[in-house]
C-alpha positions in Angstrom: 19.0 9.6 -19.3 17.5 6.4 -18.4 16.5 4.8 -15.6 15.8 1.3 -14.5 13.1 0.9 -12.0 12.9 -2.1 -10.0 9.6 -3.6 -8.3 8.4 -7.2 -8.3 4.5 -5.5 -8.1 4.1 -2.9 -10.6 0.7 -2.5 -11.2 -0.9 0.2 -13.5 -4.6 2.2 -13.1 -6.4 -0.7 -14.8 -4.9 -3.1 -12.2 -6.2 -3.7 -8.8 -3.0 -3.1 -6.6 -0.9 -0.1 -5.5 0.2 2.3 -8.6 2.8 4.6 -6.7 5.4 2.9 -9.5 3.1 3.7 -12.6 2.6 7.3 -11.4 6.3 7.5 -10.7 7.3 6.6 -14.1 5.1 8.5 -15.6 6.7 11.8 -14.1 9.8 10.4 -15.2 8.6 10.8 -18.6 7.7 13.8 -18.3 10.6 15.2 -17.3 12.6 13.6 -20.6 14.0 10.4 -18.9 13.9 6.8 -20.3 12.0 4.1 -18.0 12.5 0.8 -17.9 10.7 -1.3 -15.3 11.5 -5.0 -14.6 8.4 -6.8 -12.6 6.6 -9.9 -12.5 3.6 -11.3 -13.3 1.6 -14.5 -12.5 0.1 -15.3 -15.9 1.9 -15.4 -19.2 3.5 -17.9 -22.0 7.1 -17.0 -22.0 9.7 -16.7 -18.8 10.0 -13.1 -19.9 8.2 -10.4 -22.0 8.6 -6.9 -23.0 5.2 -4.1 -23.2 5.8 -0.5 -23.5 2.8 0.4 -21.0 2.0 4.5 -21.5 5.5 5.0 -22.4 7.0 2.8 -19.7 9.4 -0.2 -21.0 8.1 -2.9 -18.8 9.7 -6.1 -18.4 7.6 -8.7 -17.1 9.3 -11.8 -15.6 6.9 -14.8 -15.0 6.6 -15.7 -11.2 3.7 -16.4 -9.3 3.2 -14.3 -6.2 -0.4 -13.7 -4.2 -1.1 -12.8 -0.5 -2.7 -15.4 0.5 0.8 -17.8 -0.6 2.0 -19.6 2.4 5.2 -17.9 3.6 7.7 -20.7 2.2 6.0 -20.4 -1.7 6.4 -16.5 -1.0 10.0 -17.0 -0.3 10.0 -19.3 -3.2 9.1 -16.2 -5.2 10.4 -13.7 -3.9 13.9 -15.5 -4.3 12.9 -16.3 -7.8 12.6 -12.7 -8.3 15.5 -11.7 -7.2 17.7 -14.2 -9.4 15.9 -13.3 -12.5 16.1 -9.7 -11.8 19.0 -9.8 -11.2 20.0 -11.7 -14.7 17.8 -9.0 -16.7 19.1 -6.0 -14.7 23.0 -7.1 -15.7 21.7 -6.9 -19.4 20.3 -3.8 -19.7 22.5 -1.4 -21.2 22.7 2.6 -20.9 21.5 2.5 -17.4 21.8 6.0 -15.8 20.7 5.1 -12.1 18.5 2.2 -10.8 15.6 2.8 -8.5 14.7 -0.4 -6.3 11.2 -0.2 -4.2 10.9 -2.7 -1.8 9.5 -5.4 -0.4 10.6 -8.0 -0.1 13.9 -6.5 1.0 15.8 -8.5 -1.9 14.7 -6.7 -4.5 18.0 -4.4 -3.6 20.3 -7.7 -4.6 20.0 -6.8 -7.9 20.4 -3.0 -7.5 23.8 -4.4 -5.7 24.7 -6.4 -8.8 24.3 -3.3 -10.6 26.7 -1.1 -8.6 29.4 -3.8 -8.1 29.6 -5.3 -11.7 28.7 -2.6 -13.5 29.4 0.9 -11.2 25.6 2.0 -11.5 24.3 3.8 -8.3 20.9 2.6 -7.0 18.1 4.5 -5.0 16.7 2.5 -2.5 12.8 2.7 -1.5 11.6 1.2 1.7 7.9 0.7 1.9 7.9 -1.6 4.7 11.0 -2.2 7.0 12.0 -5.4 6.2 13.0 -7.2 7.8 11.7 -6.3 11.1 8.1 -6.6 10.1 8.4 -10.5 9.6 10.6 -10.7 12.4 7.7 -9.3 14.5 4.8 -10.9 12.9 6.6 -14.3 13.3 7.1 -15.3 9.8 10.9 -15.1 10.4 12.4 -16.8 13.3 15.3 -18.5 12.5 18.2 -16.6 14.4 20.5 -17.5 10.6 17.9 -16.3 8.8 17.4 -12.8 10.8 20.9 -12.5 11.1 21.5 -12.8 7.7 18.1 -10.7 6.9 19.9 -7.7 9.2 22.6 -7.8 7.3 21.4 -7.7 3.8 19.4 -4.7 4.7 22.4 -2.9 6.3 24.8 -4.0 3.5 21.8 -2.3 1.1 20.9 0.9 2.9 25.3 1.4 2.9 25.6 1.0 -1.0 22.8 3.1 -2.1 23.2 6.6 -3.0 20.5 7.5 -1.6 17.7 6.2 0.7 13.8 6.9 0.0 11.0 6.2 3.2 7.0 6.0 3.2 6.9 7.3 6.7 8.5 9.1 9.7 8.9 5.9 11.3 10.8 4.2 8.4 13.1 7.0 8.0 13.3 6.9 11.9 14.1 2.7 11.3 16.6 3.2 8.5 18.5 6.6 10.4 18.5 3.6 13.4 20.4 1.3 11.1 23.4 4.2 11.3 22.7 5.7 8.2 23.5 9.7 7.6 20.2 11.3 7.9 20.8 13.4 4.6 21.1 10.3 2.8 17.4 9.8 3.8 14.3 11.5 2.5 10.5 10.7 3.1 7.9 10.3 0.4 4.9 9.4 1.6 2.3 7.4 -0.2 0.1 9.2 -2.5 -3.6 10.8 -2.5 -5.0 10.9 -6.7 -7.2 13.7 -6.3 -7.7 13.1 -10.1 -8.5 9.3 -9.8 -10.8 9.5 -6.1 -13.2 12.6 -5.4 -16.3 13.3 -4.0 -19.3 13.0 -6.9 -23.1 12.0 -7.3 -23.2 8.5 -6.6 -22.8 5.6 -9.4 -26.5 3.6 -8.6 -25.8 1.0 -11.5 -22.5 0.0 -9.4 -24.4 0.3 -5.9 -26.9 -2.7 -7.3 -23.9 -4.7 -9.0 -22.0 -4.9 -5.6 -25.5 -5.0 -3.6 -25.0 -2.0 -1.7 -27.7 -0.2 0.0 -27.3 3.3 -0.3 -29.5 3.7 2.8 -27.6 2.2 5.1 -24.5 3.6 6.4 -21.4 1.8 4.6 -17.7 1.4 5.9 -15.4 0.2 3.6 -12.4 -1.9 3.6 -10.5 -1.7 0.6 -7.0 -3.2 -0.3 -5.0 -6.4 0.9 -6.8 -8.2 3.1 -3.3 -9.8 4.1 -2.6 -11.3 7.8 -0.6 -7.4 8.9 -4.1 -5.8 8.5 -6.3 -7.2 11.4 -9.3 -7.3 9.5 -11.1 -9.7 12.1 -11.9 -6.4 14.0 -14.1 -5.0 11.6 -15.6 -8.4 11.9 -16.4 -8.4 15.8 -17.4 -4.7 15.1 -20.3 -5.5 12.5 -21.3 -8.7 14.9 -21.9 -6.3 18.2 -23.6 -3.8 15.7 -25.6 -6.7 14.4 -26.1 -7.9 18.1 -27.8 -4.4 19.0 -30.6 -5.0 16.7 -29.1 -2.3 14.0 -29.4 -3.2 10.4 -28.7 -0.5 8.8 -24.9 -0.3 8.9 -23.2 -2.5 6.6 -19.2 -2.9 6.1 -17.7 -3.9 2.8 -14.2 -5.8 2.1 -13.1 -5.0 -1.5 -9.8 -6.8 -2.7 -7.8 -10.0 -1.7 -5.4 -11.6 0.5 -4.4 -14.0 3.0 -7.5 -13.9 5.1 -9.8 -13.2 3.1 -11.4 -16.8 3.6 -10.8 -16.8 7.5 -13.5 -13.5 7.5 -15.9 -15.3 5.1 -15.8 -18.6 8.1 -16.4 -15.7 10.6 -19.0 -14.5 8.9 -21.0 -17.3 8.3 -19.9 -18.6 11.8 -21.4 -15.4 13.0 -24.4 -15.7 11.0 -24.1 -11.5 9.7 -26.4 -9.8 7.2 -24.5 -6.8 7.4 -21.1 -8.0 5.6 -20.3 -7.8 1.7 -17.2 -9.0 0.6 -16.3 -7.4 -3.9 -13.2 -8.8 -5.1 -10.2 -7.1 -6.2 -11.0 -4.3 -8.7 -9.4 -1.5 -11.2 -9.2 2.0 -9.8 -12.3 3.5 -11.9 -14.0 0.5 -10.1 -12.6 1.0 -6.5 -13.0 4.4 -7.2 -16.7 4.3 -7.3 -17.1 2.2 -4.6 -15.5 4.4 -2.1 -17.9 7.3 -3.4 -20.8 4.9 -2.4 -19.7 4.7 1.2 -19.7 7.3 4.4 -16.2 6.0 5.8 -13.1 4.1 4.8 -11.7 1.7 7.8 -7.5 1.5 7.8 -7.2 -1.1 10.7 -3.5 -2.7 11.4 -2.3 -5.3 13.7 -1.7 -4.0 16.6 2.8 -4.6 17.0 4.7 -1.5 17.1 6.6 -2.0 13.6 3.2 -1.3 11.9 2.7 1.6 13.3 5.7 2.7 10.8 2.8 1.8 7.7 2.2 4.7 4.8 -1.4 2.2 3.4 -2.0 3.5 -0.1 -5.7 3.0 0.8 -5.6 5.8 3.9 -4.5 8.9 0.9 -7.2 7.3 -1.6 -9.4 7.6 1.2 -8.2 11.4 2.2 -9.0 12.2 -2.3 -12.1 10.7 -1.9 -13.4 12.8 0.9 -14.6 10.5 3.6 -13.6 10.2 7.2 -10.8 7.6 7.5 -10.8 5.2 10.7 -7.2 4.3 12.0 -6.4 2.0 15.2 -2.7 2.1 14.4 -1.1 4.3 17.0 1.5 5.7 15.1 1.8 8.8 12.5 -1.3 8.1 10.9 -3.7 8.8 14.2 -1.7 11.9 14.8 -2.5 12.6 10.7 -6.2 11.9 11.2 -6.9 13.7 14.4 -4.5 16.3 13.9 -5.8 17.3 11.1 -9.3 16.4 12.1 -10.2 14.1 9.2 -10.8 11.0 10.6 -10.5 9.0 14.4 -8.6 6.7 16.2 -9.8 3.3 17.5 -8.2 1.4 20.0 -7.3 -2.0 18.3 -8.6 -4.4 21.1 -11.8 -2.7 21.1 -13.9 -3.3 18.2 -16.8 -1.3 20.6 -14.7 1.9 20.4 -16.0 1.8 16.6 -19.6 1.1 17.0 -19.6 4.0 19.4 -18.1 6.1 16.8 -20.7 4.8 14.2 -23.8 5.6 16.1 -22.6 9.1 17.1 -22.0 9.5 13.0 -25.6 8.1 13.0 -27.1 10.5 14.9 -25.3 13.4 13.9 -23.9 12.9 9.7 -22.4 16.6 10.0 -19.5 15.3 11.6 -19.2 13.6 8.7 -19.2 15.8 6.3 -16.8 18.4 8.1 -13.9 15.3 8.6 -15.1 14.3 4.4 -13.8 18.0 3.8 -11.0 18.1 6.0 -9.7 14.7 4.5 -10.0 16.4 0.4 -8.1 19.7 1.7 -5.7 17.5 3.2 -5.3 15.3 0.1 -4.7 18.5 -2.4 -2.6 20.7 0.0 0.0 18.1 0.7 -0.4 14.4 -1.3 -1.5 14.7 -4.0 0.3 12.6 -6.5 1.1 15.8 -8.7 3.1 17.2 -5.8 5.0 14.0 -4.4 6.2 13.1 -8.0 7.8 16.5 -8.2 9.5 15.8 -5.1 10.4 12.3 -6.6 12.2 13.7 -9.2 14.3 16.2 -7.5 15.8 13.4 -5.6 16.5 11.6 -8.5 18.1 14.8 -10.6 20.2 15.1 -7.5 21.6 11.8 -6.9 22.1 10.9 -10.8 
């Protein structure tokens, strides 16, 4: 049986980015299916290229794409994609079912392709619910354009066989669309309890990043990308630096759109107490987080994000630290429910420096929410048991 896999970002372990994908297709494997992905890539020779990547086929189609693109060269590529991916898709032969994981929202345009020309269902994955995210961030106002959007993502969530969400919010966006519920299932993003875990720390990667291991670290790790609202970290490290505390220091690991608006306010700000480690492979980012007391997962505040399933919130529940949230949605009722982490109200950056100098003052806290956050990660998402639920969807919709 083989399967076609369709994601413009595939990234494996040794890349920085989100591996749900790789992990995916690796259980696919496993389970005596054929996998072949079709992606993209900024750097190489020829328009396409074939790998086999740890048993995964992996077709690499050349088209830039970054973050920090304005959003008419992202549409550029993202349309790009979808032509190209859709020419390779049509030539692949022996193709069981395709599995399409968005965004953008036209990666399903070639899954259509494939179920009109050549009768082959798709899955579809929403990871983001496009396109009501750039409708409410702004990045899509033309009333043609959103009309048109709308009906794309109507036309796609009718043809596929079945429909897969990151979140009880997307499933609640898709069900909205008037989709039959038990076409819909929920996988949330995934915790690696293999990859991120608790450990003695790594001091030769500490003085390679510059990290003080007596101060108290937060870390941001990830897209820094306009949807995150990374500027209140920012204003939270300038009124910690205002008190006169030094010893706090919060860390920006990755790359994105913003990325060089929080360097400006940095430097505007004149603070000691931010370090900024570019985008990094898992064993990398992996020891990082193990160097740091709490992981920040901060969002814009608009209601559509509050719908997000951020890869970095589960790494952050394997790696057994306390996870910050100020996005009012299912993650603060997964962090307080289940006592691993806090809220923050997103318009006050102070709400966090009060939780940091309670954490200060008493690091048990800590240490209870660190444990309650790996329990949490093994018990219900791990990797091991979300890829098993993965595949029963697709045994039952081939």
């Amino acid at each position: 049986m083989r399967i076609l896999y369709i994601h413009q970002y595939f990234k494996t372990p040794s890349e920085p980015g989100g591996t749900r994908s790789y992990w995916f297709s690796r259980e696919l494997i496993h389970n005596g299916f054929e996998v072949t992905v079709i992606t993209s890539r900024t750097h190489q020779k020829r328009l396409f290229e074939k790998e086999t990547v740890d048993g995964i086929h992996v077709i690499y189609i050349r088209n830039a794409y970054s973050n920090d693109m304005t959003i008419i060269r992202r549409m550029i590529s993202f349309i790009k994609f979808m032509i190209l991916s859709t020419w390779v898709s049509l030539c692949q032969k022996r193709i069981n079912l395709v599995y399409a994981t968005s965004t953008p929202l036209t990666i399903g345009i070639p899954a259509l392709f494939l179920k009109w020309v050549k009768r082959k269902p798709f899955i579809f994955e929403v990871r983001d619910l496009w396109p009501e995210v750039p409708i409410q961030m702004g990045g899509l106002r033309n009333p043609l354009f959103k009309y048109m959007a709308l009906a794309l993502e109507k036309i796609i969530y009718q043809n596929a066989r079945h429909i897969v969400t990151l979140s009880p919010g997307m499933k609640d966006g898709v069900l909205k669309r008037g989709i039959d519920e038990k076409k819909v299932s929920m996988i949330p993003n995934m915790s690696k309890i293999d990859k991120f875990w608790r450990r003695e720390k790594n001091n030769q990667i500490a003085e390679i990043f510059n990290i003080d291991l007596n101060n108290f670290n937060l870390i941001h790790f990830g897209t820094m990308g306009r949807a995150n609202g990374l500027e209140y970290i920012v204003n939270a490290a300038n009124l910690i630096q205002k008190k006169g505390i030094f010893d706090v220091s919060f860390i920006f690991m990755g790359k994105g759109a913003i990325k060089e608006k929080l360097i400006k306010m940095k430097k505007e700000m004149k603070l000691s107490n931010i370090i900024f480690i570019e985008a990094q492979p898992m064993e990398i980012v992996s020891d990082v987080v193990n160097l740091c007391d709490v992981s920040i997962v901060p969002f814009v505040n608009l209601p559509i994000l509050q719908t997000n399933s951020p890869n970095k919130l589960f790494d952050s529940l394997s790696a057994g630290i306390p996870v910050v949230v100020n996005s009012a949605g299912w993650t603060k009722d997964l962090v307080e429910e289940n006592q691993c982490g806090v809220y923050v109200d997103p318009g006050k950056p102070e709400e966090l420096v009060e939780k940091i100098l309670t954490w200060k003052i008493h690091p048990a806290l800590l240490v209870e929410m660190g444990s309650a956050a790996r329990k949490l990660a093994e018990r219900e998402y791990d990797k091991s048991i979300l890829s098993k639920k993965f595949i029963s969807i697709i045994k039952a919709n081939l």
